[in-house]
N, C-alpha and C positions, 0 to 999 in steps of 0.2 A: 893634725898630721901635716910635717911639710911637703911643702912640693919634691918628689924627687929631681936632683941635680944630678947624678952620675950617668955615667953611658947611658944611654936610649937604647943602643943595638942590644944590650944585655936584656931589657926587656922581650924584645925582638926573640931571642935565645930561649927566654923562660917560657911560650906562649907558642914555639914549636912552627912559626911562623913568619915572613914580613908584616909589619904593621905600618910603616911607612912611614917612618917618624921621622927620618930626616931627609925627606923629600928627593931632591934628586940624586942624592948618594946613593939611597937605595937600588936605583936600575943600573949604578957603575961596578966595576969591580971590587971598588973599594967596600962594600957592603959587607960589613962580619959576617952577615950570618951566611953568605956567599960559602966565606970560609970555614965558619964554626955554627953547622946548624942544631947543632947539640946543646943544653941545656949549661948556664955560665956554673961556675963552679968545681969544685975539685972532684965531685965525683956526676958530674955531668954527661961524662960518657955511658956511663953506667945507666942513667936513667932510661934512656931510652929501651933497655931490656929488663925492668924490670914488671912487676907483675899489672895485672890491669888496675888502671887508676875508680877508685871510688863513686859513686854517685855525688860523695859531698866532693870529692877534688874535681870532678868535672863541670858542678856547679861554681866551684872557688873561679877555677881558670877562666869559666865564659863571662863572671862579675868581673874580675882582673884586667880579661882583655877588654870591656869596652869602656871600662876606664883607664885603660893606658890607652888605646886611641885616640879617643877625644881629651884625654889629657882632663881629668878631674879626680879631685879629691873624694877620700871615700864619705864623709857626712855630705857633700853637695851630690853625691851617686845615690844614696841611699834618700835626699831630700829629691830628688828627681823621679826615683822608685817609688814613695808616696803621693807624688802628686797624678802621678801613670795611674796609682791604683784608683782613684779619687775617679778620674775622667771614665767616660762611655767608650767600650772599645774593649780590646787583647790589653792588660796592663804592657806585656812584651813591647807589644807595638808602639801603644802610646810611649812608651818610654823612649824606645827607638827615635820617632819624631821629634819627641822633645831635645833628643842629644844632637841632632838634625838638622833645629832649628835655629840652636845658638849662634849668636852672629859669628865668632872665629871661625864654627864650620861652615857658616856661608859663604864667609870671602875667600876660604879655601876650595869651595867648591864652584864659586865663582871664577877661580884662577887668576886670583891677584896673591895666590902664595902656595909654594911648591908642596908647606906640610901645614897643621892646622898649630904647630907651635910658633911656628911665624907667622900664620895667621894671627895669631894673640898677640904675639909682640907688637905686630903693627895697626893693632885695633890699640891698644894699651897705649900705644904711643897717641893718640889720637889721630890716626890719621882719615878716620870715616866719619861722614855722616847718615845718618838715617831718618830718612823725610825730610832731609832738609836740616837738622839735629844733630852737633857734636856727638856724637856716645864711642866711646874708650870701655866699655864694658865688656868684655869677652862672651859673656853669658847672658847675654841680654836676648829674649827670644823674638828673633822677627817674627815678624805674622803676615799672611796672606794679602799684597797688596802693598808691603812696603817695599819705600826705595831704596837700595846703597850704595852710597857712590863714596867714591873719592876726593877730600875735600879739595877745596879749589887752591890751597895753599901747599896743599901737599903733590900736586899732582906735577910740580915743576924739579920734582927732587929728580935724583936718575935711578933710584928706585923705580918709580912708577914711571918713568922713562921706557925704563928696558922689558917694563912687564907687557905696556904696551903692545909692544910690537910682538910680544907671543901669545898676546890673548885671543886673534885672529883662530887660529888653531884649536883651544882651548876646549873642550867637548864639556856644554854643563848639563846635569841633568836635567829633566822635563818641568822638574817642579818650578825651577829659575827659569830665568830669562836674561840676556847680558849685551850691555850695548858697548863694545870696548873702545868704538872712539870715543867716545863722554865718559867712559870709565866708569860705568854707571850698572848696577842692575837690580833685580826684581825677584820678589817671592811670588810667581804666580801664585801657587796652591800648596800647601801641605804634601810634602810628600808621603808617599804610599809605600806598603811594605817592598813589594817589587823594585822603587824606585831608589832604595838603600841596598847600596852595593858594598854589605861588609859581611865578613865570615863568623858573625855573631849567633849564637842559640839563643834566644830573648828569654824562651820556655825556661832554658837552666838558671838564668841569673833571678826571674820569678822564682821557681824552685828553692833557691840558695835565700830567699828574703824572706820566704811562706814556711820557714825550715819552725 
């Protein structure tokens, strides 16, 4: 399956939601779903008054959205589903952390990027290191204790210039840790369910894999 390339906000639309996809447009007015919070399509308006949605549709939409979130494909959703199952724990949960842990959502939640699709673009580009270690891998899972910074060659761009100066600001969670003049930060600990702040039902997308 490829990667979706069309509108993002249309996702946005399908999932009855903000999902945040393109970063700071979403809090301006320009935001579609500002405008059309209705579902994309021609008979979209319509959906909204139709009968109650299913146990399999409500399982579909919460697999759906946490993977348009975090922006992955569905064999790498469903290989991340298996390995959740594998570990000790809520499979929910473990899954949850593992989606968490990938570095794009770290330097996004780090605040060296406004959505986690430009987080990837500028992991992809190479511009991080980890411990000390080139890695350009989007999915590569940090773990407890490592470093990420921004490499020394990349940090003279005006990219990382202007992020700079708003990372001061920047609120990361508990789990990280962030040092923004060296532009540097840290996975203290594995985050906790409490500690992931998305509107996801873990239980339904379990549900929708154990079907």
């Amino acid at each position: 399956m490829a990667r979706y390339n069309g509108p993002v906000c249309r996702l946005c639309r399908r999932e009855g939601e903000k999902l945040f996809l393109k970063g700071e447009r979403c809090f301006s007015p320009k935001c579609a779903f500002e405008r059309r919070s209705y579902a994309p399509g021609m008979h979209g308006r319509q959906a909204q008054y139709r009968r109650k949605e299913s146990d399999f549709a409500l399982q579909l939409r919460a697999k759906q959205k946490a993977r348009r979130l975090y922006g992955i494909y569905e064999r790498q959703f469903r290989r991340y589903f298996r390995e959740a199952q594998r570990q000790k724990g809520l499979t929910g949960v473990n899954l949850l952390i593992s989606l968490e842990s990938r570095l794009d959502n770290v330097v996004y939640r780090l605040g060296f990027s406004s959505s986690r699709a430009q987080a990837r673009q500028i992991v992809l580009h190479g511009h991080f290191d980890v411990n000390g270690r080139k890695t350009n891998i989007p999915s590569y899972l940090v773990k407890p204790g490592d470093i990420i910074a921004v490499r020394d060659i990349s940090r003279g761009k005006t990219y990382f210039k202007e992020v700079s100066q708003i990372l001061d600001d920047s609120q990361v969670p508990a789990w990280l840790s962030l040092d923004p003049t060296n532009l540097t930060g840290k996975m203290v600990d594995l985050p906790s369910r409490d500690d992931i702040d998305v509107s996801i039902n873990e239980q339904l997308i379990v549900e929708y894999y154990s079907r």
